[in-house]
Wavefront OBJ file of the C-alpha trace (Angstrom):
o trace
v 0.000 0.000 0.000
v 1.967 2.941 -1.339
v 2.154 6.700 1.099
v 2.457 9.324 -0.636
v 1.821 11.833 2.424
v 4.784 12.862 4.361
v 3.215 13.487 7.294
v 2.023 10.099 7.489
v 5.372 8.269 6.791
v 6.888 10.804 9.855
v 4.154 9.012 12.158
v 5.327 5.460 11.253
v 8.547 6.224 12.668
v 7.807 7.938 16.141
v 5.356 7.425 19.087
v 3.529 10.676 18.576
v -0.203 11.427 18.453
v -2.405 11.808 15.231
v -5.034 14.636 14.800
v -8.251 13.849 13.935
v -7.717 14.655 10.444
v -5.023 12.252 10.366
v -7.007 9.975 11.840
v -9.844 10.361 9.625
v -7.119 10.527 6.565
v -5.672 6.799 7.913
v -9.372 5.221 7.861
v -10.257 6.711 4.500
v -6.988 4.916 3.321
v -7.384 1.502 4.700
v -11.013 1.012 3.100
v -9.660 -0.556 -0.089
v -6.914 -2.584 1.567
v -9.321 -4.020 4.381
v -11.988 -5.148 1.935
v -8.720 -6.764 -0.242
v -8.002 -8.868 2.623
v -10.959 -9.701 3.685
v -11.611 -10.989 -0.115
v -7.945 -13.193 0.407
v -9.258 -14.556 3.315
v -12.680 -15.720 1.796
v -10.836 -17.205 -0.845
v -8.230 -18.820 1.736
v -10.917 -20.558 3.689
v -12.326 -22.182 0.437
v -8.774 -23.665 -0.210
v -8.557 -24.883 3.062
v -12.069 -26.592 2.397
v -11.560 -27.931 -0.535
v -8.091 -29.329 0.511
v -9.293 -31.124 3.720
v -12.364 -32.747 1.401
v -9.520 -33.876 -0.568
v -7.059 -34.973 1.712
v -10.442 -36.762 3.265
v -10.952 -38.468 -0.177
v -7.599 -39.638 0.018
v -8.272 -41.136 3.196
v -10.989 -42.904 1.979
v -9.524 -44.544 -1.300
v -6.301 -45.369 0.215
v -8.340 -47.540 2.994
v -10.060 -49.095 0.061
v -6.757 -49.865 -1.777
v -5.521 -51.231 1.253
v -8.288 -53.330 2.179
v -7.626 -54.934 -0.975
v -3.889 -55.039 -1.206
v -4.037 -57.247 1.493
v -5.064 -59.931 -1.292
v -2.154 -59.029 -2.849
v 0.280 -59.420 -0.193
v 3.189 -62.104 -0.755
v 3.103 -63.233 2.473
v -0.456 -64.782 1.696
v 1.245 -66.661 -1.696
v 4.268 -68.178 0.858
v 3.442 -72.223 0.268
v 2.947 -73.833 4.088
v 5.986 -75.878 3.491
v 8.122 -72.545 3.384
v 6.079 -71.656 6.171
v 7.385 -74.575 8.236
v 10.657 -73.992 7.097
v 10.505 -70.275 8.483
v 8.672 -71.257 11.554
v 11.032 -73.814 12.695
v 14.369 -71.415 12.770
v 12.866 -69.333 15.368
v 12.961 -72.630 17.469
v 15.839 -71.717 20.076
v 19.123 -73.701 19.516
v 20.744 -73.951 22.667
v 18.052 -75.988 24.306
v 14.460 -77.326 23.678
v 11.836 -75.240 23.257
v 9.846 -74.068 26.672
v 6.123 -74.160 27.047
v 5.440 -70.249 26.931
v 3.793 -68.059 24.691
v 6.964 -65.807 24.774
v 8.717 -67.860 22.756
v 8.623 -70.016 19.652
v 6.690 -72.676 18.476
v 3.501 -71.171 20.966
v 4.142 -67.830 20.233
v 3.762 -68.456 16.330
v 0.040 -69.553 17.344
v -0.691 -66.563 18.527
v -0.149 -64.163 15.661
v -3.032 -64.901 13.378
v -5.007 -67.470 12.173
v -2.881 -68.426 9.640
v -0.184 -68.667 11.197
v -1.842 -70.800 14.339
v -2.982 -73.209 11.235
v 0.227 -73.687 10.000
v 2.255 -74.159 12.999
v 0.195 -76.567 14.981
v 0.115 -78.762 11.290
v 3.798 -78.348 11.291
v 4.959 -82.133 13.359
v 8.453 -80.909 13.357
v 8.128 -77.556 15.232
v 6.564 -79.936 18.133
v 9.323 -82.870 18.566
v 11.423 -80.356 20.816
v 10.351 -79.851 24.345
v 11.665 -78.593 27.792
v 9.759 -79.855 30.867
v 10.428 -78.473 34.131
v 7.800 -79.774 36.646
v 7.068 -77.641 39.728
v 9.950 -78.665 42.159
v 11.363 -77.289 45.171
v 14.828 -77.372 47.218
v 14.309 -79.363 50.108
v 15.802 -76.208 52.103
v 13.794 -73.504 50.447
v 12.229 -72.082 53.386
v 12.072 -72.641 57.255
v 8.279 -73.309 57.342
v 8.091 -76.944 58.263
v 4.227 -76.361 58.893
v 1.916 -79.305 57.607
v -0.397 -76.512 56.171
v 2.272 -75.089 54.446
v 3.335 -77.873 53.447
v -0.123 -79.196 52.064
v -0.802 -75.494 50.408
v 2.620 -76.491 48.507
v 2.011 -80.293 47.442
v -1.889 -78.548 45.766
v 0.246 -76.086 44.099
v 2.524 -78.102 42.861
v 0.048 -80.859 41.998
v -1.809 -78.530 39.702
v 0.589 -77.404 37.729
v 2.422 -80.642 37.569
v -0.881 -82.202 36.275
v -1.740 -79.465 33.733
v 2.019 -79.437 32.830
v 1.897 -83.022 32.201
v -1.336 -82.611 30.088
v 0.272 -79.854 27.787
v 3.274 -81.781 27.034
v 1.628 -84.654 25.729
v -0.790 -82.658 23.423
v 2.471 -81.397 22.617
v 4.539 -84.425 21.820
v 0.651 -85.877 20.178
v 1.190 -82.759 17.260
v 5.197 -83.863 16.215
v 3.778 -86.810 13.862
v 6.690 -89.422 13.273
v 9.386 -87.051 13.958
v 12.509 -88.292 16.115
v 11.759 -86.213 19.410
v 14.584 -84.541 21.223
v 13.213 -84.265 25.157
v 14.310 -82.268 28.698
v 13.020 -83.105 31.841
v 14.025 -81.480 35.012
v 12.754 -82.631 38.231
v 14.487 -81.707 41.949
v 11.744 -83.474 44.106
v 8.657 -82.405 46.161
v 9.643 -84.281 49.129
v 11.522 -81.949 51.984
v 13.277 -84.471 53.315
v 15.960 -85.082 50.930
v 16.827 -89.053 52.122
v 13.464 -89.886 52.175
v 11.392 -92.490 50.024
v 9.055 -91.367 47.461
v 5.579 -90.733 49.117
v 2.543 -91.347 47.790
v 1.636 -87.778 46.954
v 5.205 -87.744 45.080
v 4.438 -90.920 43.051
v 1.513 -89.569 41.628
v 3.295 -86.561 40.500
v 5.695 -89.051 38.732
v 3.035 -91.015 36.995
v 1.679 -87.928 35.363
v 5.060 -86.876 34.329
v 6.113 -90.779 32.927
v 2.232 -91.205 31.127
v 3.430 -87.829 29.578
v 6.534 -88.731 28.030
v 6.985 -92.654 27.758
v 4.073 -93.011 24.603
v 6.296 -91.497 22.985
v 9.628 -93.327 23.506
v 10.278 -95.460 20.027
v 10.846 -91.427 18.622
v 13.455 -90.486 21.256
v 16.550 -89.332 19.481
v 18.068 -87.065 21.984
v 17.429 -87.162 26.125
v 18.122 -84.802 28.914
v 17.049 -85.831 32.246
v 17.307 -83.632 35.405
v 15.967 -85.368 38.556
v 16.662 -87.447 41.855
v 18.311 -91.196 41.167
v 15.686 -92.699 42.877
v 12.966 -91.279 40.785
v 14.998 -92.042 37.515
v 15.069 -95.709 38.846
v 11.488 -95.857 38.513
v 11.380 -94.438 34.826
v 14.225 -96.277 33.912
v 12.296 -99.482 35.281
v 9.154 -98.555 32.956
v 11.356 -99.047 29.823
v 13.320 -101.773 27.529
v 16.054 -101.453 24.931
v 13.065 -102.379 22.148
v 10.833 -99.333 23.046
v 14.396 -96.935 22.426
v 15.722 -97.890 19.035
v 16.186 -94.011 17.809
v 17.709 -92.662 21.001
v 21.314 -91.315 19.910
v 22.249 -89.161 22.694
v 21.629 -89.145 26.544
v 22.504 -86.734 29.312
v 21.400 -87.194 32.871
v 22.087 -85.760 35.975
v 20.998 -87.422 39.113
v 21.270 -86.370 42.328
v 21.258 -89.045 44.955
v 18.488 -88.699 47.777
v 19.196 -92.145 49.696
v 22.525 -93.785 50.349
v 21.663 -96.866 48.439
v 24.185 -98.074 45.729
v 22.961 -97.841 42.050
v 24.167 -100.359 39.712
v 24.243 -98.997 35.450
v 24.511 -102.002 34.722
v 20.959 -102.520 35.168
v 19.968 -99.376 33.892
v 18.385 -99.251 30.262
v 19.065 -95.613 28.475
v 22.653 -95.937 28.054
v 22.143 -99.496 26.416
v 20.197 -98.080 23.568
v 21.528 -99.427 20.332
v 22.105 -96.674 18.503
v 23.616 -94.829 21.476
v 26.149 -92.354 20.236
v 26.720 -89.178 23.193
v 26.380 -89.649 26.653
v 26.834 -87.322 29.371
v 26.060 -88.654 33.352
v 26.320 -86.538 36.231
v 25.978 -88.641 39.612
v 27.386 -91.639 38.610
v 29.275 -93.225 41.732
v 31.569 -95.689 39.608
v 32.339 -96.939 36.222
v 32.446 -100.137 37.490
v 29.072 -101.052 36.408
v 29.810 -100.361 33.160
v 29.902 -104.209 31.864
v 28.601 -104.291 28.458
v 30.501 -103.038 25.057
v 29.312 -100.600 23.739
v 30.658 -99.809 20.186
v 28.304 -97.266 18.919
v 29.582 -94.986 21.406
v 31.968 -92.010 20.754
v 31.234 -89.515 22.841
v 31.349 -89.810 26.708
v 31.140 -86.909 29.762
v 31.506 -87.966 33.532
v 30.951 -85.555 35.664
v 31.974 -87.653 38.888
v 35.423 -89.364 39.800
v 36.653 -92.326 38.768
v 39.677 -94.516 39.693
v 42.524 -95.116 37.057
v 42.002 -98.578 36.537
v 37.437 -98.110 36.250
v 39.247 -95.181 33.504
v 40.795 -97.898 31.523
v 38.333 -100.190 31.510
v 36.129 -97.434 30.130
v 38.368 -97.313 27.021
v 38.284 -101.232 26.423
v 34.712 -100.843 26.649
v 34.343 -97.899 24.349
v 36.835 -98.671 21.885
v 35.905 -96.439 19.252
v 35.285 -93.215 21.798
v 36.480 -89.603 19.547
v 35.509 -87.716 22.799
v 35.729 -88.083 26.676
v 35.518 -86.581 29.822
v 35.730 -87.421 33.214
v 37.902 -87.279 36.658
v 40.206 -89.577 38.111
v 41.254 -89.807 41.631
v 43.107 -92.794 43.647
v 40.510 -95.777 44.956
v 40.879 -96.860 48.420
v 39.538 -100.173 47.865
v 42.024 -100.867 45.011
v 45.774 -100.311 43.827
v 46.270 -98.892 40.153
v 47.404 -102.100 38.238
v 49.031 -100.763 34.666
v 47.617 -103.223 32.012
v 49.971 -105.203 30.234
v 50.398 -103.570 26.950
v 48.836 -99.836 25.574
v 45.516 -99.294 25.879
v 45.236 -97.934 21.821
v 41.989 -95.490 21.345
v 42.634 -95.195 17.616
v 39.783 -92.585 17.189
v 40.039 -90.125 20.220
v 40.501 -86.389 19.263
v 39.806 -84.835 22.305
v 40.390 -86.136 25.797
v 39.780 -83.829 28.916
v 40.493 -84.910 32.337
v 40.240 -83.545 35.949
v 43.170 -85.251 38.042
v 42.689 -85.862 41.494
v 45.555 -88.547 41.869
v 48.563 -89.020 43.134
v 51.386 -87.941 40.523
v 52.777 -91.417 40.293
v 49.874 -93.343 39.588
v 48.748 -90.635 37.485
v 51.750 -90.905 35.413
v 51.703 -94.662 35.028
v 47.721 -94.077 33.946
v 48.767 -91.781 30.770
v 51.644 -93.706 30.236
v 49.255 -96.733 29.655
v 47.563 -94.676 27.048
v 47.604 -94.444 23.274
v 46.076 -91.795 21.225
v 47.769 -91.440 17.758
v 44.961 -88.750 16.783
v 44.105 -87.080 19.298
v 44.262 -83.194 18.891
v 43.004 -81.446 22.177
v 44.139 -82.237 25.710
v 42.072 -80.472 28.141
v 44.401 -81.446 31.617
v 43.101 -80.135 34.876
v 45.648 -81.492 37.885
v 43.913 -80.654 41.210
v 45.728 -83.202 43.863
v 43.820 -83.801 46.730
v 47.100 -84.223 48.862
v 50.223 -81.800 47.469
v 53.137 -82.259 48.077
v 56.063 -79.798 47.962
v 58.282 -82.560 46.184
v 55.829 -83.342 43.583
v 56.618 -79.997 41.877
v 60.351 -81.417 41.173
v 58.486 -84.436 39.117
v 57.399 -83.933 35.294
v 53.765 -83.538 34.668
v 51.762 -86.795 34.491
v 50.691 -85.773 31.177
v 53.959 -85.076 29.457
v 53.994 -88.493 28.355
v 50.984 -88.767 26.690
v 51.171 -85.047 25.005
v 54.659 -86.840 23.788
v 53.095 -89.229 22.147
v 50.441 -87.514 20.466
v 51.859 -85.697 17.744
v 48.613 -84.370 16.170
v 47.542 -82.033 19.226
v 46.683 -78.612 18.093
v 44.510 -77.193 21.142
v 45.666 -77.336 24.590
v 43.671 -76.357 27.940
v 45.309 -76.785 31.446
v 45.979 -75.389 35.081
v 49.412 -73.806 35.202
v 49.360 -73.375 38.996
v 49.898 -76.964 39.200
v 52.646 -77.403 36.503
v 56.295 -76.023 37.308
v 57.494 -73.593 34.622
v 59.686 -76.131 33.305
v 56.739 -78.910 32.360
v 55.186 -75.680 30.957
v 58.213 -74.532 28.358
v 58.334 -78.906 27.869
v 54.786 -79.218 27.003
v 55.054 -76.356 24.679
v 57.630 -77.732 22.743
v 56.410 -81.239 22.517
v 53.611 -79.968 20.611
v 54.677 -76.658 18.554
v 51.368 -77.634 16.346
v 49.489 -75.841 18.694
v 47.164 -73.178 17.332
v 44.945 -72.435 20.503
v 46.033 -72.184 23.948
v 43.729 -71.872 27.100
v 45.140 -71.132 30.495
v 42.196 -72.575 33.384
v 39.342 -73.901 33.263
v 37.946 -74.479 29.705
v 35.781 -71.937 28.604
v 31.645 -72.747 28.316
v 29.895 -72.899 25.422
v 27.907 -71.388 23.597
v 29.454 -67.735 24.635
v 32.809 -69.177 25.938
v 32.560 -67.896 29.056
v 35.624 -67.887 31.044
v 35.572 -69.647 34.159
v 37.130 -68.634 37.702
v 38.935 -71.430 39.390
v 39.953 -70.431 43.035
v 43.492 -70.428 44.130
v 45.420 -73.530 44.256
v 47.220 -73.879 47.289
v 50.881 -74.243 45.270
v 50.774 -71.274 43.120
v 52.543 -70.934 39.965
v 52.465 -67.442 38.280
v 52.030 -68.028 34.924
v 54.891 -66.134 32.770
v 53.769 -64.571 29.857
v 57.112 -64.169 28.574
v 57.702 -67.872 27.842
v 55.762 -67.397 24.180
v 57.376 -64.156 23.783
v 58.918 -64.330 20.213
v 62.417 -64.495 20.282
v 65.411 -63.615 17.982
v 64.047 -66.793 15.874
v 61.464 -69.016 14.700
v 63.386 -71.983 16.664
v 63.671 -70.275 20.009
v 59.702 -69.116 19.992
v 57.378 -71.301 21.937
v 53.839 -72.088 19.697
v 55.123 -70.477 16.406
v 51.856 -71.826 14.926
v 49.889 -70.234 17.968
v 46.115 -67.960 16.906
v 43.823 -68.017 20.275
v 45.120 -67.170 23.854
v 42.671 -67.633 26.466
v 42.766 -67.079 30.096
v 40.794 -67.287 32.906
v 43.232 -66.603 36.253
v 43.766 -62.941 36.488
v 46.175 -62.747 39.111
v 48.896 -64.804 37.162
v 49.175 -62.098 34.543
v 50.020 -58.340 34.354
v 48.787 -55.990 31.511
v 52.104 -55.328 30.512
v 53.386 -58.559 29.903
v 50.223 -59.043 28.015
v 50.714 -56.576 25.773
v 53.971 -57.375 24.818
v 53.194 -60.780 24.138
v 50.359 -59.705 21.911
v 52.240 -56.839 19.915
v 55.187 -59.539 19.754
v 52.723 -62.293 17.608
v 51.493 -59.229 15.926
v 54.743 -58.135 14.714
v 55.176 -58.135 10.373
v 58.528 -59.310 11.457
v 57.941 -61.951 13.123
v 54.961 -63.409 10.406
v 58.167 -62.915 7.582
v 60.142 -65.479 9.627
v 56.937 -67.824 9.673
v 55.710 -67.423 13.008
v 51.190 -66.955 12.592
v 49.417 -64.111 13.278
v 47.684 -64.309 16.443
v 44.082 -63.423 16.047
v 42.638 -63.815 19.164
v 43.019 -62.996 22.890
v 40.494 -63.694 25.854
v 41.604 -63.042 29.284
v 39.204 -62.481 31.992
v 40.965 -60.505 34.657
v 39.189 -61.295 38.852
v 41.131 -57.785 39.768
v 39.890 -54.582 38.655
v 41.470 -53.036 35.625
v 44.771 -50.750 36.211
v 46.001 -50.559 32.743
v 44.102 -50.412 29.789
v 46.014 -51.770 26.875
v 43.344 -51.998 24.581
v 44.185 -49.272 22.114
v 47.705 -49.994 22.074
v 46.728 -53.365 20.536
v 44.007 -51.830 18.409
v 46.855 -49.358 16.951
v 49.298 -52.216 16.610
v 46.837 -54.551 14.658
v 45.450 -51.385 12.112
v 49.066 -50.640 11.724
v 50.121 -54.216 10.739
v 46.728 -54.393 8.701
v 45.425 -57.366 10.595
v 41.706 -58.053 11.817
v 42.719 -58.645 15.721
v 39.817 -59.386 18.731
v 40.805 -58.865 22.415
v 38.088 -59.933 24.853
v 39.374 -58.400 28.116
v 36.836 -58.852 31.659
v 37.415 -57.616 34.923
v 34.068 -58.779 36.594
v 32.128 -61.840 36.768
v 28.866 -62.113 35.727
v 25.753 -61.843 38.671
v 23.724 -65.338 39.198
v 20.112 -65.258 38.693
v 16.748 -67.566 40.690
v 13.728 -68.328 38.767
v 10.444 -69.428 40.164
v 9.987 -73.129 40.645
v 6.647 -72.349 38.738
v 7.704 -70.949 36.035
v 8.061 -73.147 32.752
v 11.761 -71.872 32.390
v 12.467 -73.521 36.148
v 16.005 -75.029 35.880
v 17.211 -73.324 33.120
v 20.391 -71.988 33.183
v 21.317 -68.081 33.035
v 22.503 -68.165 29.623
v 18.460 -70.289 28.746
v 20.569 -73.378 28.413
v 19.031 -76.632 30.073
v 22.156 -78.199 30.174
v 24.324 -76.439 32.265
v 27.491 -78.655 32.572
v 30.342 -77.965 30.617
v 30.312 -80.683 27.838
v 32.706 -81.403 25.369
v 31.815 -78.823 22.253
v 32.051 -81.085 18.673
v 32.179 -78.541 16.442
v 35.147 -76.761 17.983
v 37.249 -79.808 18.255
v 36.086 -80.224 14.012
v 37.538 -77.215 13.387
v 40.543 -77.572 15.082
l 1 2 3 4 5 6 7 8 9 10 11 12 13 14 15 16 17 18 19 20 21 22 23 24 25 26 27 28 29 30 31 32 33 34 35 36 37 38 39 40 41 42 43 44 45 46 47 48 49 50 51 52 53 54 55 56 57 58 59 60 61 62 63 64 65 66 67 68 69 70 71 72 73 74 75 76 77 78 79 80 81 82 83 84 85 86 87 88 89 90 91 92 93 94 95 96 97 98 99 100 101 102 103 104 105 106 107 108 109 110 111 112 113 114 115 116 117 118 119 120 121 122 123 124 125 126 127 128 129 130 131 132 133 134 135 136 137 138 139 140 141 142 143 144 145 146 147 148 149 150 151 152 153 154 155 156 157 158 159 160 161 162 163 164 165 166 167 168 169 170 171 172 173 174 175 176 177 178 179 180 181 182 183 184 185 186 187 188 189 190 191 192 193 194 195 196 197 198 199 200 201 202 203 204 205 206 207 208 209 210 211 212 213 214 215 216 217 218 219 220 221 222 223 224 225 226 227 228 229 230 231 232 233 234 235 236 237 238 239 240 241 242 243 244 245 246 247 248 249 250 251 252 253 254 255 256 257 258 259 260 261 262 263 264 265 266 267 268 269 270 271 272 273 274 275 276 277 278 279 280 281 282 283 284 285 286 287 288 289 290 291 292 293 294 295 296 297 298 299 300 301 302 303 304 305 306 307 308 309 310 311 312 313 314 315 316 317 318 319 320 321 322 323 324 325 326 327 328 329 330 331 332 333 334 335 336 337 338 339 340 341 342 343 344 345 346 347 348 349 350 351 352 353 354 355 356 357 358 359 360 361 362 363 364 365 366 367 368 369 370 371 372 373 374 375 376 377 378 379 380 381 382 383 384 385 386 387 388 389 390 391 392 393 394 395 396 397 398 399 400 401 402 403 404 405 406 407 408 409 410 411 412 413 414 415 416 417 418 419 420 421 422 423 424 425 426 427 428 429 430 431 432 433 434 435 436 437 438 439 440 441 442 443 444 445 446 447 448 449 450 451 452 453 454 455 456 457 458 459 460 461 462 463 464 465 466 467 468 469 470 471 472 473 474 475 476 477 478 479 480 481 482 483 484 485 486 487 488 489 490 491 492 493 494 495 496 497 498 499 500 501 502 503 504 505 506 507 508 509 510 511 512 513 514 515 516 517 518 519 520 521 522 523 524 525 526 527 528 529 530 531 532 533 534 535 536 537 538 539 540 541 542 543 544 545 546 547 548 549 550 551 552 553 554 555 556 557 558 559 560 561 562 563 564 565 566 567 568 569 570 571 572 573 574 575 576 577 578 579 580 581 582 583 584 585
């Protein structure tokens, strides 16, 4: 709006006030330019209107499209078989599937109707299943009251009866599929040397009606429960109604101080047995039957020398074993006349609890052309001062196995001089752990406490020297360790910038590409970008796993369907011998 009066332009710029001619001349010129804006306005508000009745029209087709692109959608053309295929790789891996809707294959039935269809017709997605029936310590609480003890036993019974229901609708849906089954079990009873009541033995009829229908499918078996109870499921079965059942884990706690003879037992006989793990077992002893199927066997319990050998002559063609030995009171180690050969065996770990003498004689007695990972734990029950002056027990048998590549022990029970030895019987050595094997699936390093004759580890001894012949492990890739006291930061990163060194890969020493250490002290020195700067300079993909706390335990409630479960979801929680790693040694 253009001004051509002066006077008025003045009055824009200062606070003064107009005369009523002014005033009079300022109306008179905002006539036109009121009834302009008003007409903008008008015209603005029919825009607007016309724009929201389209923007509603949008709306309204684009539901319409929508409605009908659902017919469209590719997830409706997906044939069920691909279905299946999707559905069962959100199964978990580490363990059978639990019954809860949080998880897969029940929370697939909950999606949509579809998907409900095609999972309950999908038999594989139901041949894995965890049980955990409602169980509790005998010393969970200090109310020994009957009623609270009756308010308990109706809990328990309930679930325990719908429980036992829901698993065998479960099992009913897997078809002819080989079944893979977890059962864990404490006990109801509070008395832990008691015999089963009556109340208790009704519990255990739901769970056995629940699971045995099913047995001629068993493949794989995890059992979690009191001896005496497994006595009474074990007594329900034959060797005919098991002819699928490859592998077989138990572990039994013992709730009476009778003796339990295997040999009488019925799981481990299956014919097509192939993995076995037992925890509980009192002696190997009862062991009386060859089995040759067999190649994979985990003790978690101690055994004398000579029950160790007679393990091997019964499981000739073992490729994996675990267990502990320790001396026998009721019997003298006798070596057997000639080798004991174990032409398969790749991987041997074993807790020793004996005497070094007899130990020594044991591994001398021992043949393993192929085997290629020693995992040697030496934890004496009586130590002597002198025994550090005598070589290893297990020198002799790492002498004789030429093929070993992996190598797990306790260094605070070997001198420093069967350390440097046992490194340069086997240079093939490409992974190293120092304690307690790792757990799988994470690898989680284990704490061990203090031995009582301490060794501190030194670092330095696969420091690389002036030469390929002087370095310790030239073929060395994965350092793990699990006893933070026994090594300092420093010496650490020397001995990783060392194996990291161009130099030292041009005179044919490998690349390390992995260190673990898991420190029980808090952390003074970080070395971690030193490393990092080392490995970018040298161009080489490097991983350093360094901890400095242990991880925080966890209780579940003896309700819940995930009772017994482990805090990593696993059912199995002992520390098994891991295939795959060995088969990629």
């Amino acid at each position: 709006m253009d001004n051509p009066d002066p006077d008025l332009s003045r009055l824009l710029e200062n606070n003064e006030a107009p005369s009523k001619a002014t005033i009079a001349q300022v109306k008179e010129l905002l006539e036109e330019p009121i009834k302009e804006l008003r007409s903008i306005q008008a015209e603005i508000r029919r825009l607007d209107k016309l724009l929201e009745d389209l923007k509603e029209k949008e709306r309204t087709t684009q539901k319409a499209i929508n409605a009908y692109n659902r017919i469209l959608s590719p997830a409706r053309r997906i044939p069920p078989e691909m279905w299946n295929e999707i559905f069962y790789h959100c199964l978990p891996t580490h363990r059978n599937p639990i019954m809860s809707t949080s998880e897969a294959p029940l929370l697939l039935t909950r999606v949509c109707s579809t998907w409900r269809s095609a999972a309950l017709s999908s038999p594989h997605l139901w041949a894995r299943l965890h049980i955990p029936f409602p169980c509790e310590s005998p010393y969970a609480t200090e109310d020994n009251s009957e009623q609270y003890l009756e308010m308990r036993r109706q809990d328990f019974g309930r679930v325990a009866t719908l429980r036992s229901e829901a698993a065998k609708d479960w099992l009913s849906r897997s078809g002819n599929c080989p079944i893979s089954l977890s059962v864990f079990y404490f006990g109801l009873e509070r008395e832990p040397f008691g015999p089963i009541s009556q109340w208790e033995a009704q519990i255990l009829l739901g769970i056995f009606n629940a699971i045995l229908p099913f047995a001629a499918r068993w493949i794989d078996v995890e059992l979690s429960m009191p001896l005496d109870i497994y006595q009474k499921l074990d007594a329900m079965l034959s060797v005919d109604m098991i002819p699928m059942l490859r592998i077989f884990r138990a572990s039994l706690h013992q709730r009476n101080a009778e003796e339990y003879s295997w040999n009488t037992a019925v799981l481990w006989k299956a014919p097509n047995l192939r993995k076995m793990s037992l925890y509980g077992l009192k002696s190997a002893s009862t062991f009386t039957e060859n089995i040759l199927s067999l190649t994979y066997l985990c003790l978690y319990s101690s055994i004398s020398q000579n029950q160790a050998l007679m393990l091997f002559e019964k499981f000739p063609n073992l490729v994996h074993c675990k267990f502990t030995i320790i001396e026998s009171m009721d019997e003298v180690f006798t070596p057997p006349s000639s080798t004991v050969s174990l032409p398969h065996l790749q991987s041997l770990c074993i807790e020793d609890l004996g005497s070094i003498n007899f130990s020594t004689a044991f591994f001398r007695s021992i043949s393993a052309p192929n085997l290629r990972w020693i995992d040697y734990q030496r934890r004496p029950l009586f130590r002597r001062q002198e025994d550090m002056d005598i070589p290893s027990p297990i020198l002799s048998l790492i002498e004789k196995s030429t093929s070993i590549v992996k190598l797990t022990f306790e260094p605070r029970e070997l001198s420093a001089r069967d350390i440097s030895e046992s490194f340069r019987l086997a240079p093939l050595i490409r992974h190293l752990v120092l304690g307690p094997e790792p757990h799988k699936p994470s690898r989680t390093l284990r704490e061990h406490p203090d031995a009582g004759l301490v060794h501190v580890f030194d670092l330095n001894t696969l420091a690389v020297k002036a030469t390929r012949e002087e370095t310790l492990l030239p073929d060395l890739e994965i350092f793990e360790a699990s006893f933070a006291k026994t090594i300092m930061a420093e010496d650490l990163l020397k001995f990783i910038i060392g194996r990291l060194d161009p130099e030292a890969s041009r005179r044919g020493i490998v690349v390390l590409k992995r260190v673990r250490v898991t420190f029980n002290t808090q952390r003074e020195t970080d070395i971690a970008a030193d490393v990092d700067r080392h490995a970018k300079a040298a161009g080489i993909d490097f991983k350093l796993e360094l901890t400095y706390r242990p991880g925080a335990s966890s209780t579940t409630d003896p309700l819940s369907t995930s009772f017994g479960l482990a805090e990593d979801g696993r059912s199995w929680d002992l520390p098994d011998i891991d295939e795959a790693s060995v088969l990629a040694l």
